[in-house]
N, CA, C and O of each residue as an XYZ file, in Angstrom:
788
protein
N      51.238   -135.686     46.353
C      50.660   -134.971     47.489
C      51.770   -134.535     48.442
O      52.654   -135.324     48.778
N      51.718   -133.265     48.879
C      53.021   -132.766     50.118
C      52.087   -133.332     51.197
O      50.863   -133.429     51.284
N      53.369   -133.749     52.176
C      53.644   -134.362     53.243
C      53.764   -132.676     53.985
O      54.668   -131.868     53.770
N      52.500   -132.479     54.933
C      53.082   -131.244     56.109
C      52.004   -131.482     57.029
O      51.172   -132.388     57.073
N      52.287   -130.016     58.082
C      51.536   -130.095     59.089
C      50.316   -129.576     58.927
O      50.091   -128.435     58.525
N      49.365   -130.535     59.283
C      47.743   -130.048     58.807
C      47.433   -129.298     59.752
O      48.526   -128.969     60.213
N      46.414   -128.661     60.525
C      46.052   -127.577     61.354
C      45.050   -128.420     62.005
O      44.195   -129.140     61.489
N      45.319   -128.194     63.252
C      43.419   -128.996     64.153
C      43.412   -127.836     65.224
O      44.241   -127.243     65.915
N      42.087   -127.821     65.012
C      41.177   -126.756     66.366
C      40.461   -127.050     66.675
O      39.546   -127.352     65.910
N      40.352   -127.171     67.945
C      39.541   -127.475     69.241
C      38.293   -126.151     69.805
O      38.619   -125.010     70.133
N      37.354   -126.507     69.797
C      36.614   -125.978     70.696
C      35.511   -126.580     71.868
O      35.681   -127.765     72.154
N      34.544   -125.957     72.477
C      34.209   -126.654     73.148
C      33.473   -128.402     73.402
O      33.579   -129.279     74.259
N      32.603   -128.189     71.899
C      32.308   -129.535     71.825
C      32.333   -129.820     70.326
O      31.313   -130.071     69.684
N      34.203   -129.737     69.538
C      34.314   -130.133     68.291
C      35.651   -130.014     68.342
O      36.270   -129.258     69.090
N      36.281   -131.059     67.227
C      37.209   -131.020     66.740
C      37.209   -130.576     65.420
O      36.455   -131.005     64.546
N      38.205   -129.565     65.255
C      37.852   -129.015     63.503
C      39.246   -129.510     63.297
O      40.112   -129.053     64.044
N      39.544   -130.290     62.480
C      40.865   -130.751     61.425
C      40.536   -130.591     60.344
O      39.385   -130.628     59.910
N      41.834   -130.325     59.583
C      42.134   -130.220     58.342
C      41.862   -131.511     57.436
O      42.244   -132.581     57.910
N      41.129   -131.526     55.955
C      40.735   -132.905     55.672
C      42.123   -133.354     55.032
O      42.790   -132.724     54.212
N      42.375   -134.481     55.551
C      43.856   -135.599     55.012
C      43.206   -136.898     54.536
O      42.123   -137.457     54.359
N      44.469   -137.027     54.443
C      44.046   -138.993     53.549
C      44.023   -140.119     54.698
O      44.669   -140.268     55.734
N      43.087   -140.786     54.121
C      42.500   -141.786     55.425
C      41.113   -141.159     55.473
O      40.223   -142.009     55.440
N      40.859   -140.398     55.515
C      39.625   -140.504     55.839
C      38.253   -140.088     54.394
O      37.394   -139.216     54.531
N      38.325   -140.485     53.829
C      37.851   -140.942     52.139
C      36.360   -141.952     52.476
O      35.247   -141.898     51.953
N      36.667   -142.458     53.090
C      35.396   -142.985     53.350
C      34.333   -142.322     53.784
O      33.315   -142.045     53.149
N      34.719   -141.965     55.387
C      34.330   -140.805     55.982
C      33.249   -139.737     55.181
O      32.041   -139.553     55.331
N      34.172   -139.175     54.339
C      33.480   -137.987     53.490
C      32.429   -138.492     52.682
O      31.295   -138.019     52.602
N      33.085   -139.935     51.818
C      31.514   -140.476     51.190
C      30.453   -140.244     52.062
O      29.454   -139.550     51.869
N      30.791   -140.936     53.105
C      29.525   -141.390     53.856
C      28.977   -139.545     54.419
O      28.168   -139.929     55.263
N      28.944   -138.957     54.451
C      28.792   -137.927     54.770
C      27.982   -137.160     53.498
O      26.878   -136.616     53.466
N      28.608   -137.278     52.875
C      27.974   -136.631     52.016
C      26.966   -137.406     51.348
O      26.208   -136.700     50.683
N      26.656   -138.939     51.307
C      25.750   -139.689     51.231
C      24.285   -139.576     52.165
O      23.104   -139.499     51.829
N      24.838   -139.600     53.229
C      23.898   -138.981     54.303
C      22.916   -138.166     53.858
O      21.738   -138.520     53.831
N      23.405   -136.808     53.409
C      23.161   -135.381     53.268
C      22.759   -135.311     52.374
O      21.997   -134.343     52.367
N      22.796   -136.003     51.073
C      22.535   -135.583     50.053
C      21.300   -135.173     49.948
O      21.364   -133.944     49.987
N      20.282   -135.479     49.844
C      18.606   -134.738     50.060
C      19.094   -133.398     50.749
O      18.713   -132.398     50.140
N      19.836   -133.157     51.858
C      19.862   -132.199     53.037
C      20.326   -131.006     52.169
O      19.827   -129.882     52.131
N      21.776   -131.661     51.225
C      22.492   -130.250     50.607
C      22.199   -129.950     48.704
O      22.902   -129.466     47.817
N      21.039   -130.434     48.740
C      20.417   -130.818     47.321
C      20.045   -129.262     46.753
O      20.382   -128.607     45.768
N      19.310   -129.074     47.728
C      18.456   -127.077     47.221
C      19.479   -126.404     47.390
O      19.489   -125.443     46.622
N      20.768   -126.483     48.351
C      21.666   -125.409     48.151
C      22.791   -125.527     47.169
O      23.388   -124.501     46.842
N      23.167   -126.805     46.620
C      24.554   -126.987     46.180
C      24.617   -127.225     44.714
O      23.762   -127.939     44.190
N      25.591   -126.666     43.996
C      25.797   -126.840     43.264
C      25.397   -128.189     42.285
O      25.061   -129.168     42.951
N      25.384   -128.382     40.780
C      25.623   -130.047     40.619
C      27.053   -130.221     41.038
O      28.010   -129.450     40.977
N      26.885   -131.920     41.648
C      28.146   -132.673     41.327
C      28.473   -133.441     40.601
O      27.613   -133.993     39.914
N      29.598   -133.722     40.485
C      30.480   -134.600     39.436
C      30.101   -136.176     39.522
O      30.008   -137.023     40.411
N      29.960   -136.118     38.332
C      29.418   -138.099     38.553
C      30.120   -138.658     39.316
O      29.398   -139.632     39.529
N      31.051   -138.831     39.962
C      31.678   -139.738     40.260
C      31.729   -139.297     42.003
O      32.091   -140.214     42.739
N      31.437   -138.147     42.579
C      31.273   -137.163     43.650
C      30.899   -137.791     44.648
O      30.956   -137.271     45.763
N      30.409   -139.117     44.444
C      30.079   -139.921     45.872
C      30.899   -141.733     45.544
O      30.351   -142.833     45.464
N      31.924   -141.457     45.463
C      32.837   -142.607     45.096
C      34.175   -141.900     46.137
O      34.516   -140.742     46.381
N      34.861   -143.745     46.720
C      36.234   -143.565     46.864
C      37.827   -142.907     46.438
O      38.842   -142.639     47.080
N      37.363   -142.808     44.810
C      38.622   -142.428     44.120
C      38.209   -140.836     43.768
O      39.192   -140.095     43.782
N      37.177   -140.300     43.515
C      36.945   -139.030     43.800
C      37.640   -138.231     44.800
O      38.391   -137.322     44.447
N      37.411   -138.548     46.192
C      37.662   -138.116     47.618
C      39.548   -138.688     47.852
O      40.203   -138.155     48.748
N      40.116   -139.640     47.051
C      41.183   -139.387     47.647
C      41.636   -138.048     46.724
O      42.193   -137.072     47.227
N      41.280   -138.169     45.183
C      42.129   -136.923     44.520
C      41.356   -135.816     44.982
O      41.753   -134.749     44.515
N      40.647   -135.756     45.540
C      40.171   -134.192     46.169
C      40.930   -134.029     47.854
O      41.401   -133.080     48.481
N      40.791   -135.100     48.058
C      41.806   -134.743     49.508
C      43.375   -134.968     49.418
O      43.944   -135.139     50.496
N      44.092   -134.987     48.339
C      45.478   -134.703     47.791
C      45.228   -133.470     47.466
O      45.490   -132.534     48.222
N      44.676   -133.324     46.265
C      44.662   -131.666     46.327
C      44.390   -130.825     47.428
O      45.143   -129.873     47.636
N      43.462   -131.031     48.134
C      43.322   -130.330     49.417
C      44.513   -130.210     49.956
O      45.079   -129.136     50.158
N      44.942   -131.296     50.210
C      46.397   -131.035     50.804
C      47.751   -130.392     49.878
O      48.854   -130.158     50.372
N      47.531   -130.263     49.024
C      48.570   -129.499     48.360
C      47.940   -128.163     48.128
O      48.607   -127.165     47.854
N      46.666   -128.168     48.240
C      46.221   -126.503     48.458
C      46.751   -125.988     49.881
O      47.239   -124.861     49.962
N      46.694   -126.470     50.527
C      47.283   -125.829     52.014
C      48.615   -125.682     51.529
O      48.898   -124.789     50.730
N      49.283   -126.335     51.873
C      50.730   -126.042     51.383
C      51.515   -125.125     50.427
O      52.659   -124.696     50.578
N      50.598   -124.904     49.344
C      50.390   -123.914     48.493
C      49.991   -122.581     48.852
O      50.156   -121.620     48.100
N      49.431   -122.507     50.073
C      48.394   -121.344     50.702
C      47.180   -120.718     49.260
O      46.889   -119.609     48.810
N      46.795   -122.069     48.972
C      45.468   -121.809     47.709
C      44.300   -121.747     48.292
O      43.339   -121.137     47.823
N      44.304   -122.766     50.018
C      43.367   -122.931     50.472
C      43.308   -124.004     51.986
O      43.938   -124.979     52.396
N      42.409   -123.338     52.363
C      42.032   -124.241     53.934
C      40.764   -124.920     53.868
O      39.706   -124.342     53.620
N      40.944   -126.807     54.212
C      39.533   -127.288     53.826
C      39.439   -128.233     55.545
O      40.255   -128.933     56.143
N      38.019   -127.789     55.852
C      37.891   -128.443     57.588
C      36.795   -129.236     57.586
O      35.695   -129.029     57.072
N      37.287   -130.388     58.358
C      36.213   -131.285     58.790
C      35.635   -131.210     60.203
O      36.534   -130.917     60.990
N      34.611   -131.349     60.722
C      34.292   -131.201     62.168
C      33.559   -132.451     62.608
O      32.638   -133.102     62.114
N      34.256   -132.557     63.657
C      34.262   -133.856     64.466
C      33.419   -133.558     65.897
O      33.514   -132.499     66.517
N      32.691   -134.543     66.245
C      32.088   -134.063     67.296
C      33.451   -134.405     68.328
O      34.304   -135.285     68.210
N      33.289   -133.346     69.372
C      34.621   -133.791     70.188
C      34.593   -135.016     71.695
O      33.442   -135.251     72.060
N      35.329   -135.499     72.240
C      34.945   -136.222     73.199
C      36.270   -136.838     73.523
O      37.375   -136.353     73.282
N      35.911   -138.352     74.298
C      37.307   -139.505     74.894
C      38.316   -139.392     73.737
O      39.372   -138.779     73.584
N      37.440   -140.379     72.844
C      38.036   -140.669     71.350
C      38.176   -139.866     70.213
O      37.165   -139.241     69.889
N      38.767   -139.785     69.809
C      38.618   -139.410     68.270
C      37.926   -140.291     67.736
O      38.229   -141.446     67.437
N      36.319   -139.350     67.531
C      35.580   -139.987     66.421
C      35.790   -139.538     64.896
O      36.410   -138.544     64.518
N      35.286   -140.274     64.287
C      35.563   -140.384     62.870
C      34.311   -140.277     61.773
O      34.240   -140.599     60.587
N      33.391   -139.703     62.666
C      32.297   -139.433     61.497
C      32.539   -137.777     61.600
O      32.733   -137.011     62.544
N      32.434   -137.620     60.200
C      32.006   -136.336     60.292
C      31.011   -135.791     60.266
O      30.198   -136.193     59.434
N      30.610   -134.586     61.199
C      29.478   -133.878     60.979
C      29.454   -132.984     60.328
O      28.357   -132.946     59.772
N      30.382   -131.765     59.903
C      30.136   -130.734     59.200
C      31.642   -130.328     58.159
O      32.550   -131.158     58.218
N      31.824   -129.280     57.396
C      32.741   -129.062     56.749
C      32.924   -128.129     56.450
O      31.808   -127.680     56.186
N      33.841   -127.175     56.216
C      33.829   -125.548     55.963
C      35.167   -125.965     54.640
O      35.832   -126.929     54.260
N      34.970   -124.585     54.349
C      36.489   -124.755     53.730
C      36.356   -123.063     52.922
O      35.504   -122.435     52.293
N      37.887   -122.839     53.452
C      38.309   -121.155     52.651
C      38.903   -121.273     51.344
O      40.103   -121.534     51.420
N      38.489   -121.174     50.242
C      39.359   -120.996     49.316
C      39.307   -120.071     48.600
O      38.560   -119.092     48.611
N      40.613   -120.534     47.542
C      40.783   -118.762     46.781
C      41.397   -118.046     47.380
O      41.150   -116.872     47.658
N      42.297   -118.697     47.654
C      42.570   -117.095     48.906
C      44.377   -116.446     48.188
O      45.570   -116.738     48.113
N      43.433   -115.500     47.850
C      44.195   -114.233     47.315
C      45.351   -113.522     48.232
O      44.885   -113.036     49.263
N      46.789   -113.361     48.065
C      47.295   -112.122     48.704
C      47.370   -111.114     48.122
O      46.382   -110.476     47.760
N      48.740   -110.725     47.888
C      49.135   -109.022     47.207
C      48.121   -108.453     48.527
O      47.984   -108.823     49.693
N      47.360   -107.110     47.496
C      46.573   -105.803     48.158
C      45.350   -106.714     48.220
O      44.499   -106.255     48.981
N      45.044   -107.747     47.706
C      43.261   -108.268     47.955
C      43.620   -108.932     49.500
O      43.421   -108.177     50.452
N      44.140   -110.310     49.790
C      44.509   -110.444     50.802
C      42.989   -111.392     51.601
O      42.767   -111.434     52.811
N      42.237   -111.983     50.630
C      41.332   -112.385     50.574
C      40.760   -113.910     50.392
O      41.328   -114.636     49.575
N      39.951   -114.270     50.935
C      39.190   -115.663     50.567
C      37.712   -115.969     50.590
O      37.092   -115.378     51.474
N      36.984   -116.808     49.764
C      35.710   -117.043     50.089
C      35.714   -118.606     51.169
O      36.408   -119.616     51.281
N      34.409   -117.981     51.845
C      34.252   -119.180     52.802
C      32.667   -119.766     51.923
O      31.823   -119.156     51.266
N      32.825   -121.263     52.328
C      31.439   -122.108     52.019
C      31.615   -123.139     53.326
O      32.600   -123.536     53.949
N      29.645   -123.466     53.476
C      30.472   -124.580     54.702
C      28.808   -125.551     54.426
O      27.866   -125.164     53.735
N      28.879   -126.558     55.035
C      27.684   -127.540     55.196
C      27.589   -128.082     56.430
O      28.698   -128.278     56.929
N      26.672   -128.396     57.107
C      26.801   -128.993     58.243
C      25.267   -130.209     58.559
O      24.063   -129.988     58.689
N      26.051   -131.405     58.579
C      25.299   -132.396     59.196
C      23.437   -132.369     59.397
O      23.139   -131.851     60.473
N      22.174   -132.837     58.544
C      21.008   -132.625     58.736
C      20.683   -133.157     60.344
O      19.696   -132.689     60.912
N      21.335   -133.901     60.867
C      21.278   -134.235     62.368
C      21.685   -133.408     63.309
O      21.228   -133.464     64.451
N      22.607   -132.527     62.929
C      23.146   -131.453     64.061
C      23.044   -129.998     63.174
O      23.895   -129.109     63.186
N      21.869   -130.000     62.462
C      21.622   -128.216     62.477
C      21.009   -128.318     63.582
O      20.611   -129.222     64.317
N      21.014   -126.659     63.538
C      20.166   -125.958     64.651
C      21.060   -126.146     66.167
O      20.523   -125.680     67.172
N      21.954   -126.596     66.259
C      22.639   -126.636     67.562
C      24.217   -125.389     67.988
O      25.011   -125.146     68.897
N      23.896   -124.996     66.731
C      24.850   -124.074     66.766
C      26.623   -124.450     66.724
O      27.509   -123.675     67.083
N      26.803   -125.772     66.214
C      27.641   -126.265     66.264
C      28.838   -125.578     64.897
O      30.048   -125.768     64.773
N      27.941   -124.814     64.100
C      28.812   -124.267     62.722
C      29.501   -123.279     63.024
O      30.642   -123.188     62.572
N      28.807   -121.998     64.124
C      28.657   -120.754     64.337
C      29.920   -121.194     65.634
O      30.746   -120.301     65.822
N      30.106   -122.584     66.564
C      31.012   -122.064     67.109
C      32.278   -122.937     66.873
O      33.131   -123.199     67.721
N      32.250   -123.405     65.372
C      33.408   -123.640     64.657
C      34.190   -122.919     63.372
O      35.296   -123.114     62.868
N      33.117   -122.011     63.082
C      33.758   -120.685     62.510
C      34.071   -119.830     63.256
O      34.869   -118.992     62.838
N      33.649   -119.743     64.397
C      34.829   -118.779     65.619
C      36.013   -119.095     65.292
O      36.752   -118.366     64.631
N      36.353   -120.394     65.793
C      37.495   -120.991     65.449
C      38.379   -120.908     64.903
O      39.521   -120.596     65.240
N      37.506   -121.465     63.029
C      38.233   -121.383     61.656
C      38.654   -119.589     60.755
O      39.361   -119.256     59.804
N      37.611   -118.757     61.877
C      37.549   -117.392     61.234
C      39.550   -117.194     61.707
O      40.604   -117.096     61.079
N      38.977   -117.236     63.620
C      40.223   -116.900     64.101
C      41.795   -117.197     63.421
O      42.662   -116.525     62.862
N      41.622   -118.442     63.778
C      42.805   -118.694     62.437
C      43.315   -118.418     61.333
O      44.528   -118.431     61.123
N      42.088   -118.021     60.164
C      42.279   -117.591     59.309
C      42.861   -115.782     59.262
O      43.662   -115.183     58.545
N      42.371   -115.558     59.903
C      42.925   -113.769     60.392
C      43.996   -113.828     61.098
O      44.902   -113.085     60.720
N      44.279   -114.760     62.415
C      45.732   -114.780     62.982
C      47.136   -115.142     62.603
O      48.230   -114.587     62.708
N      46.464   -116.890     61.864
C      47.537   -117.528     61.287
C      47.621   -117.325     60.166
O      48.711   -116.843     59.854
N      46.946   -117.474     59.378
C      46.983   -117.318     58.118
C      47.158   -115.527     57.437
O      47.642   -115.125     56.379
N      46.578   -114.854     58.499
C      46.676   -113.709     58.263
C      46.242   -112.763     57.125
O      46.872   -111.870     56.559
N      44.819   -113.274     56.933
C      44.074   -112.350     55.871
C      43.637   -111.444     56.152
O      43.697   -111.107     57.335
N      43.031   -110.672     55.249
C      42.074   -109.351     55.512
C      41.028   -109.388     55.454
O      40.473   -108.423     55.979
N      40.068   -110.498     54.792
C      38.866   -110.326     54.516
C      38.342   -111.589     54.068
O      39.047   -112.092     53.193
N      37.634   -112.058     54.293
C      36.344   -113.589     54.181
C      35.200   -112.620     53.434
O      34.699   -111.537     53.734
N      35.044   -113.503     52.363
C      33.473   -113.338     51.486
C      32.981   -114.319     52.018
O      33.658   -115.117     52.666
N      31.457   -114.450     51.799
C      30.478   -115.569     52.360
C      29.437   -115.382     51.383
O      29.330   -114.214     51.009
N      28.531   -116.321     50.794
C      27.782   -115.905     50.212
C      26.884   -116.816     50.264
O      27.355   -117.953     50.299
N      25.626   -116.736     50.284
C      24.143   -117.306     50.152
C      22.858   -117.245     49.753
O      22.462   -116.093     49.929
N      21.916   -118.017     49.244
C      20.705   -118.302     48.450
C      19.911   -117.114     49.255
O      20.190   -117.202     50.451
N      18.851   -115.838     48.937
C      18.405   -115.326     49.552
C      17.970   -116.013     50.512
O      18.191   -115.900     51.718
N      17.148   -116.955     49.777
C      16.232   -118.184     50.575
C      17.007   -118.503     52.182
O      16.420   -118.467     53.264
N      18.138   -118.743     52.007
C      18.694   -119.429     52.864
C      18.877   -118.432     54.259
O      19.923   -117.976     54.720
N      17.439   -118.264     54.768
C      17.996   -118.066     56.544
C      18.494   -118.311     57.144
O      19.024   -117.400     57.780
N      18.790   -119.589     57.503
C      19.830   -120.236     58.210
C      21.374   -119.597     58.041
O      22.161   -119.299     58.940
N      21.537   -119.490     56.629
C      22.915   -118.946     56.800
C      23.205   -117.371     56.733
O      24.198   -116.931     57.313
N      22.374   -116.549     56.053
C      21.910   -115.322     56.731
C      22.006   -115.179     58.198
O      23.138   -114.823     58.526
N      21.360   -115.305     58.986
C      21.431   -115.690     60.452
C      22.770   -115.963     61.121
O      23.072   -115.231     62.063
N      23.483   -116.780     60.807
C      24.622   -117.535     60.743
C      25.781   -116.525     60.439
O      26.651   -116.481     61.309
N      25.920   -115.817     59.499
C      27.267   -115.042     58.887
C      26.604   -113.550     59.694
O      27.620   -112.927     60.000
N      25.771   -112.994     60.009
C      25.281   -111.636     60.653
C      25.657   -111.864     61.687
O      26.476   -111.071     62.152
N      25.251   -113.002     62.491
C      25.818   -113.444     64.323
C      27.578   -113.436     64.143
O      28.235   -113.227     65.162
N      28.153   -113.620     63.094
C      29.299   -113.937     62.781
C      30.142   -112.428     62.756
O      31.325   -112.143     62.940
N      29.220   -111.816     62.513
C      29.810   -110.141     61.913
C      29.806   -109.996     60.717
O      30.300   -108.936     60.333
N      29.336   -110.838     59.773
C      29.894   -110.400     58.157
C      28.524   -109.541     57.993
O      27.532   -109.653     58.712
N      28.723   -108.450     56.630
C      28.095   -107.742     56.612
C      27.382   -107.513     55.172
O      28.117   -107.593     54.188
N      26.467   -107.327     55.041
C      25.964   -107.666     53.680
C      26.403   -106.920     52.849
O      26.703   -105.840     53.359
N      26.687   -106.995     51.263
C      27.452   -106.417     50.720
C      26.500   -106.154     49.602
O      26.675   -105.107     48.977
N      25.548   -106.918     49.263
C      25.262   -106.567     47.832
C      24.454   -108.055     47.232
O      24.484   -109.057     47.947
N      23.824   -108.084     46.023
C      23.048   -109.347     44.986
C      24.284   -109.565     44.409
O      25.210   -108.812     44.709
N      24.441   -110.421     43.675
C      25.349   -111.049     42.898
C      23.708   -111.906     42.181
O      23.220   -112.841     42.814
N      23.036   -111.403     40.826
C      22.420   -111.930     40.464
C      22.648   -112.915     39.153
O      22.988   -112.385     38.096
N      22.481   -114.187     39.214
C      22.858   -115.466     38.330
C      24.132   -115.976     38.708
O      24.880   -116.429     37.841
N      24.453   -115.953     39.880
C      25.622   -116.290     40.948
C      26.455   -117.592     40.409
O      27.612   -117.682     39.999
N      25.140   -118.829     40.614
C      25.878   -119.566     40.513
C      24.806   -120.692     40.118
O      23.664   -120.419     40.487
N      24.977   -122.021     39.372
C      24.161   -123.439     39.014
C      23.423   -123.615     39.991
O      24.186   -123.893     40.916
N      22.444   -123.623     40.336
C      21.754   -124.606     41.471
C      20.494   -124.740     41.553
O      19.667   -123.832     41.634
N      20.230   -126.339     41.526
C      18.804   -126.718     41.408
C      18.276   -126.521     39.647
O      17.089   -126.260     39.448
N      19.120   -126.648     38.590
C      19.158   -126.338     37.217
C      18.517   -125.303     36.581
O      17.951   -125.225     35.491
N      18.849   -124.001     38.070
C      18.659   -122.675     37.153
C      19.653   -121.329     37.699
O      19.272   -120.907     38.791
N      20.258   -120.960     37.406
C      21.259   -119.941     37.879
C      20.652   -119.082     38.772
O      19.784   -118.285     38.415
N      21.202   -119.228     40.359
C      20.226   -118.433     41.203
C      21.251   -116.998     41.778
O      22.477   -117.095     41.732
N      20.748   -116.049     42.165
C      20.845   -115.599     43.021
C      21.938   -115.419     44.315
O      22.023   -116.361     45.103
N      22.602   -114.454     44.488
C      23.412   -114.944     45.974
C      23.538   -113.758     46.515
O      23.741   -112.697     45.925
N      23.386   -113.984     47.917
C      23.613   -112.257     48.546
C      25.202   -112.606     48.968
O      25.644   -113.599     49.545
N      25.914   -111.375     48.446
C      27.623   -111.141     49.417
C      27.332   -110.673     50.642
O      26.461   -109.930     51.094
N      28.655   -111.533     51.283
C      28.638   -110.731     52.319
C      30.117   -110.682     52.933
O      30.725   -111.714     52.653
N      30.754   -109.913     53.576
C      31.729   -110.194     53.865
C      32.492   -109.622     55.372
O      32.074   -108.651     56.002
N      34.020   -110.694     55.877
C      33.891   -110.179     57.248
C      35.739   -109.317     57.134
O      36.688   -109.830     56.542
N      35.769   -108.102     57.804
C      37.300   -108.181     57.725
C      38.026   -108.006     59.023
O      37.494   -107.617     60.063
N      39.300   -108.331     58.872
C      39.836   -108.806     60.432
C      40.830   -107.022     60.707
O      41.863   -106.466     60.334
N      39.622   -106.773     61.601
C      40.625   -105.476     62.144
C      41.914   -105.031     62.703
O      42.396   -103.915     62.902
N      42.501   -106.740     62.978
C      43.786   -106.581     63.528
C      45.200   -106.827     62.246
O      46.392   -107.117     62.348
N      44.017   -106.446     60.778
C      44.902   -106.677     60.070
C      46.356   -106.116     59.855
O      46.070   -105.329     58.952
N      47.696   -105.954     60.032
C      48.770   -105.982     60.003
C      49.150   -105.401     58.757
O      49.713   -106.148     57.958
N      48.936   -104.121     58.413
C      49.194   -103.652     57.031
C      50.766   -103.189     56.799
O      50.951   -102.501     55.795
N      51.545   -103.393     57.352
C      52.982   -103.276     57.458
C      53.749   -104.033     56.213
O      54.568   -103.750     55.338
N      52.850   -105.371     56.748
C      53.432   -106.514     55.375
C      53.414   -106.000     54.018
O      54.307   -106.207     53.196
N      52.220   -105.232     53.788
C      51.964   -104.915     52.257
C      52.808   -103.665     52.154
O      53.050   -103.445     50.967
N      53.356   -102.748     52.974
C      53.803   -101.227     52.496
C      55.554   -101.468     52.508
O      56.298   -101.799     53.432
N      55.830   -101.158     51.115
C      57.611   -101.383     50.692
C      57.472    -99.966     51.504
O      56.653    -99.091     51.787
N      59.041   -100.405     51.708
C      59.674    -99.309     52.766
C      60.525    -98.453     51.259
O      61.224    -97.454     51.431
């Protein structure tokens, strides 16, 4: 696993960090929680997907995906005195393409106790910003279950813009469903980088 600097962002009432080692438990329990919550939207998981030794080799790789620039994976913390240590929600960009694409898909989940508070919508402010400033992409895909209003709702308040069906998308619920694209691009993109002089 590389040893670097992980990324944390602050907003008004969250801490969004980058997921590192140490906190393996954490994520079990989180995703233990949820499981009923992220059952109709998510993919299957891997037998082993709610175990300790799962979550450290997924949060090594995580961390060598950053470092790599393969990918950005965030945990959100409710914010306050302390650094708390449960997590409530999780985003993460990956795939992320340069050359002329210059691109990544976003997926995110958030806590069955803190939907509806708007706590996702103002930590992808955040994670968008970054991703267009620092990281400096051109474009976020997003994609979701028609079904799924919530995140419809969610990526439109966001600016992304619907793009199109993607029909037999992806596994879920043991029948290949459906996904609407959608996608957001950052207007202050910097096209200098890509044009040889």
């Amino acid at each position: 696993m590389t040893v670097i600097d992980l990324p944390v962002l602050a907003t008004p009432r969250l801490r969004v960090a980058h997921v590192r080692p140490g906190y393996e438990a954490e994520t079990v329990d989180f995703f233990v929680r949820n499981r009923s919550h992220f059952a109709r939207w998510d993919p299957p998981a891997p037998a082993d997907f709610y175990s300790l030794p799962f979550w450290e080799r997924s949060i090594a790789r995580s961390v060598d995906d950053f470092a790599a620039d393969r990918a950005v994976r965030l945990d959100l913390f409710e914010a306050g005195d302390s650094e708390s240590r449960v997590i409530i929600g999780r985003m993460g960009f990956s795939q992320i393409f340069r050359g002329p694409f210059q691109s990544c898909i976003l997926g995110y989940q958030i806590d069955a106790e803190h939907e509806g508070k708007g706590l996702m919508h103002e930590a992808l402010i955040a994670a968008i910003h970054y991703m267009f400033e620092v990281k400096a992409l051109h474009r976020i895909q997003a994609n979701h279950l028609p079904e799924n209003r919530r995140s419809a709702a969610l990526l439109a308040r966001l600016g992304f813009v619907r793009e199109g069906l993607a029909k037999d998308y992806l596994f879920i619920a043991n029948a290949w469903r459906d996904h609407v694209l959608n996608a957001l691009t950052n207007p202050r993109f910097d096209v200098s980088a890509l044009v040889r002089s």
